[in-house]
Backbone as a chain_set.jsonl record, in Angstrom:
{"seq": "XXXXXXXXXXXXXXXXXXXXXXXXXXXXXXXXXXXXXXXXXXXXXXXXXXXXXXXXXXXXXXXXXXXXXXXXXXXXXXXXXXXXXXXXXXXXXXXXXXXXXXXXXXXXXXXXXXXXXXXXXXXXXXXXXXXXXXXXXXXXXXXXXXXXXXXXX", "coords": {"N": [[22.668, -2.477, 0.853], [20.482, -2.069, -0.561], [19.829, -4.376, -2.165], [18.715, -6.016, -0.42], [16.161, -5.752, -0.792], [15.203, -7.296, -2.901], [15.533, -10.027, -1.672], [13.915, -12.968, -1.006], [11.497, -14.127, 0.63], [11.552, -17.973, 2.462], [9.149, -19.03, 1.793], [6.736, -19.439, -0.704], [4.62, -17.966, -1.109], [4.883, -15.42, -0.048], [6.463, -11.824, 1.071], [7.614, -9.501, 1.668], [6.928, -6.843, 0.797], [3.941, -7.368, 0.16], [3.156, -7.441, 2.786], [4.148, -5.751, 4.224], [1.992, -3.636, 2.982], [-0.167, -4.309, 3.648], [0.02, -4.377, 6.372], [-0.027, -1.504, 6.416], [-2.447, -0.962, 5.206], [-4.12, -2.422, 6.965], [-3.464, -0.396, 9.08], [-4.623, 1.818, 7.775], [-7.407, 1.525, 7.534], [-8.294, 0.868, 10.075], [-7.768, 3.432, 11.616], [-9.615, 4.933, 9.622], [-12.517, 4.185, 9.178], [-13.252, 2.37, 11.317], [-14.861, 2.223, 14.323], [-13.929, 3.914, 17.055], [-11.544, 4.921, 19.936], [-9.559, 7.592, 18.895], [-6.384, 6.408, 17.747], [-3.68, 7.017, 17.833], [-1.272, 5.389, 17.442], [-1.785, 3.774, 15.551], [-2.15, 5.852, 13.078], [0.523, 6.43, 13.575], [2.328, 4.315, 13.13], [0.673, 4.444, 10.12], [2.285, 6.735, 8.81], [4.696, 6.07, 9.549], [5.576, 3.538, 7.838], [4.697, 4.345, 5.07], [6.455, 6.369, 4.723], [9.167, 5.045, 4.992], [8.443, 3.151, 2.436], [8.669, 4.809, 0.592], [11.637, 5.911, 0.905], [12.767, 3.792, 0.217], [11.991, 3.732, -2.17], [12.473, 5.404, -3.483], [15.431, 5.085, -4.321], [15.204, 3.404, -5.908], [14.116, 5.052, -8.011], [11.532, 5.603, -8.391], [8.939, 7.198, -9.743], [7.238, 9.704, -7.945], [4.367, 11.412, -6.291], [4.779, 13.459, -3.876], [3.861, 14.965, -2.009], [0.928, 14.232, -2.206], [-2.86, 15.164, -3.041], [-5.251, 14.79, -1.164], [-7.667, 13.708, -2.082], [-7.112, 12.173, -4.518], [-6.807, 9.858, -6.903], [-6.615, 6.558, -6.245], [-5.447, 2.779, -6.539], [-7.223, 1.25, -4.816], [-10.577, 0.284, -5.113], [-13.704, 1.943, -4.802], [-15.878, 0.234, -3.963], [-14.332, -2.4, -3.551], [-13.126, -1.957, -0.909], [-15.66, -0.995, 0.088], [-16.684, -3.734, 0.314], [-15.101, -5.14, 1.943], [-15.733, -3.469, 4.162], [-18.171, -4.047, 4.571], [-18.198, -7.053, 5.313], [-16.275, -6.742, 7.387], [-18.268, -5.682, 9.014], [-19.958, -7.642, 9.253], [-18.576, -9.107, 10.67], [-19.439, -7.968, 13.106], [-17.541, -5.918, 13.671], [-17.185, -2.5, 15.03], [-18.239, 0.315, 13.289], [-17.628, 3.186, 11.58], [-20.703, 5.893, 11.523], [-20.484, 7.603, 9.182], [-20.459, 6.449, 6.238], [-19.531, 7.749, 3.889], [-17.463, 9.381, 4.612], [-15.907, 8.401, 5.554], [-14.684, 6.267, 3.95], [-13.382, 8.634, 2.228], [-11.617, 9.867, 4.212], [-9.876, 6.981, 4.355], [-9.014, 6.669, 1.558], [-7.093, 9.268, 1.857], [-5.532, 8.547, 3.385], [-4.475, 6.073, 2.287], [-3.966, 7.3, -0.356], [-1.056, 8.186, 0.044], [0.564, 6.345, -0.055], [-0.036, 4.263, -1.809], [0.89, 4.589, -4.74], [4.111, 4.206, -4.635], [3.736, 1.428, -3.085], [2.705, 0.14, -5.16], [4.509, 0.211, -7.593], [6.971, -1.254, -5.762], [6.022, -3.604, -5.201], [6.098, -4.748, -7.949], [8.938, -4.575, -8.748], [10.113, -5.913, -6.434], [9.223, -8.278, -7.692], [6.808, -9.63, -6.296], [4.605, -11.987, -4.457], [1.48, -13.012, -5.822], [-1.446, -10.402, -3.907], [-3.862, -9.213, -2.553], [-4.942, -5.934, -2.913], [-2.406, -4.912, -3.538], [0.108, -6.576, -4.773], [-1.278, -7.332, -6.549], [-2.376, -5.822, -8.415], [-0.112, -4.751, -9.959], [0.49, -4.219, -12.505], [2.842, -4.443, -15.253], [4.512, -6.754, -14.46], [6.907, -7.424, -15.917], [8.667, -5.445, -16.193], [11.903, -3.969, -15.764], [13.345, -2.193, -12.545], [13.396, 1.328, -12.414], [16.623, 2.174, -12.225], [18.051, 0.022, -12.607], [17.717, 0.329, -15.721], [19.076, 1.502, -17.583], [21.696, 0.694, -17.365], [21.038, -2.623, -18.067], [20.046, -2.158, -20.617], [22.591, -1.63, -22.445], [23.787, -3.706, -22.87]], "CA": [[21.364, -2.699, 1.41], [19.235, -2.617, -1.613], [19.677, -6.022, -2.339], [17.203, -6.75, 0.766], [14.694, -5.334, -1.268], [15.155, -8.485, -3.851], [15.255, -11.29, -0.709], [12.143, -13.337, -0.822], [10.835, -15.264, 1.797], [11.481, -19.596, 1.675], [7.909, -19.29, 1.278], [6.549, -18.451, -2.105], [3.688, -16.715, -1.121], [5.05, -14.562, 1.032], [6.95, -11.283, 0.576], [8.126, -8.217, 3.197], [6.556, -6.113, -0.085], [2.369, -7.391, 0.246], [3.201, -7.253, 4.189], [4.078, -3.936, 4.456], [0.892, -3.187, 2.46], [-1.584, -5.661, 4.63], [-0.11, -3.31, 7.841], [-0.839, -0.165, 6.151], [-4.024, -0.765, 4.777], [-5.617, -2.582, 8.767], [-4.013, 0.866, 9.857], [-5.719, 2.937, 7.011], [-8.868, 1.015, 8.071], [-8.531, 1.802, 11.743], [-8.003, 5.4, 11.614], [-10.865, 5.68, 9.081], [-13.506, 3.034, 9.406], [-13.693, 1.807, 12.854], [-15.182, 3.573, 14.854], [-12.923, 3.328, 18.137], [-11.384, 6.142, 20.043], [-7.992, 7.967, 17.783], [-5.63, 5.257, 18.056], [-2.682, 7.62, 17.357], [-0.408, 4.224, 17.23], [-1.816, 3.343, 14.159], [-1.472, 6.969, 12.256], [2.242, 6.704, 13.683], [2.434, 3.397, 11.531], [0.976, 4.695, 8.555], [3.019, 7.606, 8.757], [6.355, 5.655, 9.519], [5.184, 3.391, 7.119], [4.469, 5.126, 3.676], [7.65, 6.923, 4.353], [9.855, 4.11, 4.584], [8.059, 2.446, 1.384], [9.2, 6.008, -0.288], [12.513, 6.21, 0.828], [12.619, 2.802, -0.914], [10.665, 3.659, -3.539], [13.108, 6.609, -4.045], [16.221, 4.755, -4.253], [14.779, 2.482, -7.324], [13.88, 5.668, -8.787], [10.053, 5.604, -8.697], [8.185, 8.577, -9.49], [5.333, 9.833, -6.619], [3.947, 12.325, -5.453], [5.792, 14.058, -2.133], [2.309, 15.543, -1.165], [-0.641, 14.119, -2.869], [-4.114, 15.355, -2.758], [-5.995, 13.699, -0.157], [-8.326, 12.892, -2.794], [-6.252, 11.947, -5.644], [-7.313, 8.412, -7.101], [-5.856, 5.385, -5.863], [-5.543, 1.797, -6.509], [-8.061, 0.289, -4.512], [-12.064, 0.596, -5.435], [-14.795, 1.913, -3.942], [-16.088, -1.328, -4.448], [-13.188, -3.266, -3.114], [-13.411, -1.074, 0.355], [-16.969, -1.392, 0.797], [-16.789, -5.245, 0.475], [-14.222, -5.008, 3.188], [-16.092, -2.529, 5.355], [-19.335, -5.407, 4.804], [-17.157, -7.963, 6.058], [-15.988, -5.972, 9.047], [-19.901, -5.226, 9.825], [-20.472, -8.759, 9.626], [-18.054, -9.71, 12.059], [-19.54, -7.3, 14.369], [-16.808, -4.952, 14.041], [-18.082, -1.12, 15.474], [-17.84, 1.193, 12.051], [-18.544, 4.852, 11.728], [-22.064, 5.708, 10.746], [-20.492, 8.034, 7.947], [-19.386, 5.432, 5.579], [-19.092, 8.825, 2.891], [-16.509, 10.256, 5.016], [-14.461, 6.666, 6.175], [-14.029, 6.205, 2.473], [-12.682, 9.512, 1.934], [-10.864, 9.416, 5.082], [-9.282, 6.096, 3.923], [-8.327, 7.429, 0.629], [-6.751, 10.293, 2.222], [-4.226, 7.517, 4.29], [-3.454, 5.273, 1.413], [-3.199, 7.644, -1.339], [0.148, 8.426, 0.765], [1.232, 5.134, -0.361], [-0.517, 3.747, -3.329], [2.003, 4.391, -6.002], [4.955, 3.078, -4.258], [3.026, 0.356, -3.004], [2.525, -1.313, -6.421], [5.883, 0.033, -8.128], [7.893, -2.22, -5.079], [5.79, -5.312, -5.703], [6.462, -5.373, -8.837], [10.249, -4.36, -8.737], [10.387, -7.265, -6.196], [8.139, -9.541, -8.052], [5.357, -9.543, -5.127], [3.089, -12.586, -4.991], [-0.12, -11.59, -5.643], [-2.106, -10.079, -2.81], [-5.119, -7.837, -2.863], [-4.569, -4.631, -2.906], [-0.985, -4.43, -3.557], [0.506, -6.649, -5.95], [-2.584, -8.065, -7.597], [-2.598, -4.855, -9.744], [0.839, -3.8, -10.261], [1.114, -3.937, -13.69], [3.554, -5.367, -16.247], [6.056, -8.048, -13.849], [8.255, -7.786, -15.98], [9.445, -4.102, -15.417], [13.051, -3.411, -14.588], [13.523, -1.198, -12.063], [14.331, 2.324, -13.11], [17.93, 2.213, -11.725], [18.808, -0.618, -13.705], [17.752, -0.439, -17.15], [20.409, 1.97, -18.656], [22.556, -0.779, -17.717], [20.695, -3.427, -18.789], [20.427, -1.778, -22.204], [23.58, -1.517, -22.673], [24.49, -5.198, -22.858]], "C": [[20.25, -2.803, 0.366], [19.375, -3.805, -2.115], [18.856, -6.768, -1.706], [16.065, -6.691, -0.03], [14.003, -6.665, -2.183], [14.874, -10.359, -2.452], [13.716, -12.131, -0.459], [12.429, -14.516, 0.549], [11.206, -16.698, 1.423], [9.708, -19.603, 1.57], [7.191, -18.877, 0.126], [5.262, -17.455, -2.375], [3.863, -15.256, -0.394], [6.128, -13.048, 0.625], [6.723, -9.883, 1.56], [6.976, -6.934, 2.082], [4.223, -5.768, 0.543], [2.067, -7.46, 2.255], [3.047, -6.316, 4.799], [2.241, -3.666, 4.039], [-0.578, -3.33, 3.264], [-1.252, -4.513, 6.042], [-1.1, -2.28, 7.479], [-1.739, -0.131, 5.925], [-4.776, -0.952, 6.396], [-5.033, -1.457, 9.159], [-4.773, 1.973, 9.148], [-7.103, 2.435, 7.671], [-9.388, 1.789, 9.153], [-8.927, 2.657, 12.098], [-9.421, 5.864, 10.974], [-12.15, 5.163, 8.947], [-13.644, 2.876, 10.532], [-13.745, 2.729, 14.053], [-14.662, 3.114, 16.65], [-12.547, 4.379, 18.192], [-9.935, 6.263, 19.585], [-7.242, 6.889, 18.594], [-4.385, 5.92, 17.129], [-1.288, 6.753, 16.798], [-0.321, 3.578, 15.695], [-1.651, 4.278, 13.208], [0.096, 7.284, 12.374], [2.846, 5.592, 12.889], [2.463, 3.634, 10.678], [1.655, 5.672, 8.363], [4.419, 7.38, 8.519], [6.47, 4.67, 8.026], [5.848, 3.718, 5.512], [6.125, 6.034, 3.597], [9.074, 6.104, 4.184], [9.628, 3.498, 3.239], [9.046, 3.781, 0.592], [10.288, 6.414, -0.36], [13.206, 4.626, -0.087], [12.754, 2.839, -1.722], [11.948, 4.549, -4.44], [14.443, 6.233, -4.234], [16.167, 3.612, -6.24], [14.322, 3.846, -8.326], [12.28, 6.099, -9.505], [9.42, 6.508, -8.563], [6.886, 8.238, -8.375], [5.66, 10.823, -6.404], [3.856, 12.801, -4.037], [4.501, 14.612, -1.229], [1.235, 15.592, -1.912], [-1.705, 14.41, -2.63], [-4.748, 14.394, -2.038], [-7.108, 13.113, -1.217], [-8.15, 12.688, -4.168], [-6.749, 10.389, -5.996], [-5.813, 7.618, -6.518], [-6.639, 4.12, -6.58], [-6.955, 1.023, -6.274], [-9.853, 1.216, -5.081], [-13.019, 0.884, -4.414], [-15.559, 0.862, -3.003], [-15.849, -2.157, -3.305], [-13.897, -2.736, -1.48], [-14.723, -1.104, 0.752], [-17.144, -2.665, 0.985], [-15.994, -5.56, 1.969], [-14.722, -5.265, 4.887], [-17.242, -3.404, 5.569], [-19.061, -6.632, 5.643], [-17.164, -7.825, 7.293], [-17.832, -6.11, 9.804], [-20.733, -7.02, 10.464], [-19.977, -9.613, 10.527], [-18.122, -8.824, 13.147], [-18.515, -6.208, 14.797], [-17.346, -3.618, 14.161], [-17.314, -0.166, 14.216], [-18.581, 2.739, 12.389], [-18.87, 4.757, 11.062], [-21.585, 6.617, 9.306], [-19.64, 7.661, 7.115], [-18.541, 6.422, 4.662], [-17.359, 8.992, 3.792], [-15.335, 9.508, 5.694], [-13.977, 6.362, 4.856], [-12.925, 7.449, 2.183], [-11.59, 9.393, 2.667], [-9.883, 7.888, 4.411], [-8.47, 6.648, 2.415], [-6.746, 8.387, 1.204], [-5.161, 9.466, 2.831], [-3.505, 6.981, 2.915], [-3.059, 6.266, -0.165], [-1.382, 8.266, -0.877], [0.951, 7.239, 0.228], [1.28, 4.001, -1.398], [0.74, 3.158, -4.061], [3.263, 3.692, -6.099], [4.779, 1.51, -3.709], [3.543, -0.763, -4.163], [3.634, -1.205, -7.077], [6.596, -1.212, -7.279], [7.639, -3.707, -5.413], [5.903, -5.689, -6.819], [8.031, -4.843, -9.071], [10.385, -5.846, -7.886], [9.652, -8.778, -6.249], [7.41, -10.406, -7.057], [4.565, -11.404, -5.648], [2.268, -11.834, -4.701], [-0.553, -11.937, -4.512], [-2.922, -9.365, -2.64], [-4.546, -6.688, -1.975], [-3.082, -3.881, -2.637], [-0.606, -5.003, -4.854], [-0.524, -7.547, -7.163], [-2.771, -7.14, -8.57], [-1.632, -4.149, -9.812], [1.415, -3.409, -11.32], [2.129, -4.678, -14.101], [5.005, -5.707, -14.983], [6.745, -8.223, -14.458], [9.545, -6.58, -16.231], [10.799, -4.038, -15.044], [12.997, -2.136, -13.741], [14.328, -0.123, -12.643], [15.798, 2.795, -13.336], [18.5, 1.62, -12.635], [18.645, -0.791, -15.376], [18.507, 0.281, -18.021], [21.664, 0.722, -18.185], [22.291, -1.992, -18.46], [20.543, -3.348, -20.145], [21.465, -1.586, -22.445], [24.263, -3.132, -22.541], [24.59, -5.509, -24.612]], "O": [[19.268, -3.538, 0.48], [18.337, -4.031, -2.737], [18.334, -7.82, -2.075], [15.122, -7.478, 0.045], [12.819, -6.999, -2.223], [14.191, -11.374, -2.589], [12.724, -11.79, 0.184], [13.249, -15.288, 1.046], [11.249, -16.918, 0.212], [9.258, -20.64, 1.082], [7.069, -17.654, 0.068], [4.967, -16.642, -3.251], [3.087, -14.307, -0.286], [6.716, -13.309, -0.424], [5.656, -9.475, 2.017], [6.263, -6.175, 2.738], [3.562, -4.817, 0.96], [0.968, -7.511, 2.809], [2.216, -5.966, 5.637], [1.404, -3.537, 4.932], [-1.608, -2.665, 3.372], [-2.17, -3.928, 6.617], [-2.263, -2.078, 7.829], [-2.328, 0.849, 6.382], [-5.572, -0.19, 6.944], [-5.876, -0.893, 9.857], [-5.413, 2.856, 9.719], [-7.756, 3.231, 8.346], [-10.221, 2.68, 9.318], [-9.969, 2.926, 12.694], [-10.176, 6.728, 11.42], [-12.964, 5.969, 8.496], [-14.6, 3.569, 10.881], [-13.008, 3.59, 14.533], [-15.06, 2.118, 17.254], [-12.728, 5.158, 17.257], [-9.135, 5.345, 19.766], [-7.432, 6.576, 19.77], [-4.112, 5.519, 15.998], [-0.46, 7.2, 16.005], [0.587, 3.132, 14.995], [-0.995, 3.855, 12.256], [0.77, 8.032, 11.665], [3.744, 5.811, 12.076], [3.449, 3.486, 9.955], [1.825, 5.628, 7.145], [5.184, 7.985, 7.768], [7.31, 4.971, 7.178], [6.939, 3.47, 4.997], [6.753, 6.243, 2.56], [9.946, 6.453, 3.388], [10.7, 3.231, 2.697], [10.123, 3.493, 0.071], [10.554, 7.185, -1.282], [14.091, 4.686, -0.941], [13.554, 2.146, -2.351], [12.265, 4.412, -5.622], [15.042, 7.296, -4.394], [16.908, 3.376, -7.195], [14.188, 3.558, -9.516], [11.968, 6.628, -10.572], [9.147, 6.894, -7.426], [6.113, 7.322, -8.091], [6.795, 11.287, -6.294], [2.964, 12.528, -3.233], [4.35, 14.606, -0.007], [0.637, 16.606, -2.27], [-1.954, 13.827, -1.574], [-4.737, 13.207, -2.363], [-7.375, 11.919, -1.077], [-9.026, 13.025, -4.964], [-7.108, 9.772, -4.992], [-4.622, 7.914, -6.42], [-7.784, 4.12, -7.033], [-7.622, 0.408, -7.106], [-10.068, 2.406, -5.313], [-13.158, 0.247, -3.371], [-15.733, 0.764, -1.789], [-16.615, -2.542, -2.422], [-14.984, -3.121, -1.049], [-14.893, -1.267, 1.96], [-17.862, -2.907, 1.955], [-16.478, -6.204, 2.9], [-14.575, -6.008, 5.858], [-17.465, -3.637, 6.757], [-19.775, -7.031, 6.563], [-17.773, -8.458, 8.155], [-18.256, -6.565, 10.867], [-21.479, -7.395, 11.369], [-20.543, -10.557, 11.079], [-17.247, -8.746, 14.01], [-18.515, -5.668, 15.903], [-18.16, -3.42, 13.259], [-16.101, 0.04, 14.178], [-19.521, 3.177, 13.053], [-18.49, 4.16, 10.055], [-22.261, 6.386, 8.303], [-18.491, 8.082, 6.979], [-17.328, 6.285, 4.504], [-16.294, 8.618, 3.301], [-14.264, 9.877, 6.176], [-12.764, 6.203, 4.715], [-11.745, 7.196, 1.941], [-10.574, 8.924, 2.155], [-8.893, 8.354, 3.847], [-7.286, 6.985, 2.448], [-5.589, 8.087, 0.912], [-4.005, 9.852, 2.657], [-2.382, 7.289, 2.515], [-2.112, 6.004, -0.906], [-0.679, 8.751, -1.764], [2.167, 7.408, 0.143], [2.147, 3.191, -1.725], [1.327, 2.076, -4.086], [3.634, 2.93, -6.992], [5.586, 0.603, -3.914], [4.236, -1.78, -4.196], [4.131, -2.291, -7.372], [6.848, -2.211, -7.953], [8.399, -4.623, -5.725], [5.854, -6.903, -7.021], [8.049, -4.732, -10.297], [10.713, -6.852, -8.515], [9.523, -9.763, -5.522], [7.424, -11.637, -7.023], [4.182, -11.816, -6.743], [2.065, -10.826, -4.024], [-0.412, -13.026, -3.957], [-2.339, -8.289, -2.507], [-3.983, -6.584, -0.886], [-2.715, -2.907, -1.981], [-0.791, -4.391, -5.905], [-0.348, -8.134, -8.231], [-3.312, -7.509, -9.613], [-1.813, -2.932, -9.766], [2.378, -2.651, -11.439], [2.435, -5.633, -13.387], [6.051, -5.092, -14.778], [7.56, -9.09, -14.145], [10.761, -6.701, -16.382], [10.954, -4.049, -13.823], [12.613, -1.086, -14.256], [15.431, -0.243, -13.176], [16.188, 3.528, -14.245], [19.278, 2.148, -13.43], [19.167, -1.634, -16.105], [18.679, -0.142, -19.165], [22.33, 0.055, -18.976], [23.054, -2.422, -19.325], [20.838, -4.295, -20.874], [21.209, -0.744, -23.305], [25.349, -3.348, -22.003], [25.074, -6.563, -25.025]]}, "num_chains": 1, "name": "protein.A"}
């Protein structure tokens, strides 16, 4: 079964890797941005989620953190996430008034998933996609599994 992990799409932009990521993030959003009543459906996503990426993640051998600080840095930017959350406002989407605490809140979801995140897309050489494999670092990485083999040639 780890061989799925390598299967790309016939499309070349495409990739099960920046897919996954695109879920988890509109349900990080959800839960912590939009202001809508608990939508427990979507914390049962990122939950099922992030743990699938990790049992993944954990098979290639990718260090993370089993219980990260809810406010541990991540990936994405302040920045990034407020451009987002501007976006959203401008298509009339209903946001909670405490952007402080939807940021954090958001954090709090994806640092659950971050790290494996960008290790996978670049183990399965991801096209790029914001906020996944657009910053995963050096593509040309073997996965941890294989490179005592591969050194050994």
């Amino acid at each position: 079964m780890p061989s799925l992990v390598f299967f790309r799409s016939p499309q070349p932009d495409h990739s099960w890797v920046t897919a996954a990521g695109a879920v988890l993030d509109s349900a990080a959003l959800t839960v912590s941005t939009i202001d809508i009543p608990r939508d427990v459906n979507a914390e049962f996503c990122l939950r099922a989620g992030y743990l699938c990426l990790r049992r993944i993640a954990g098979f290639f051998k990718v260090p993370f953190d089993p219980d990260p600080a809810p406010d541990a840095p991540i990936s994405v930017s302040r920045e990034e996430w407020q451009a987002t959350v501007d976006e959203l406002e401008r298509d009339g989407v209903p946001l909670k008034a405490d952007r402080e605490q939807a940021w954090q809140d958001f954090v709090g979801w994806r640092v659950n998933y971050d790290t494996v995140l960008l290790a996978l897309a670049n183990i399965a050489g991801a096209p790029s996609a914001p906020w996944s494999s657009d910053r995963s670092g050096d593509r040309t990485m073997a996965p941890r599994a294989f490179r005592s083999r591969m050194s050994g040639r």
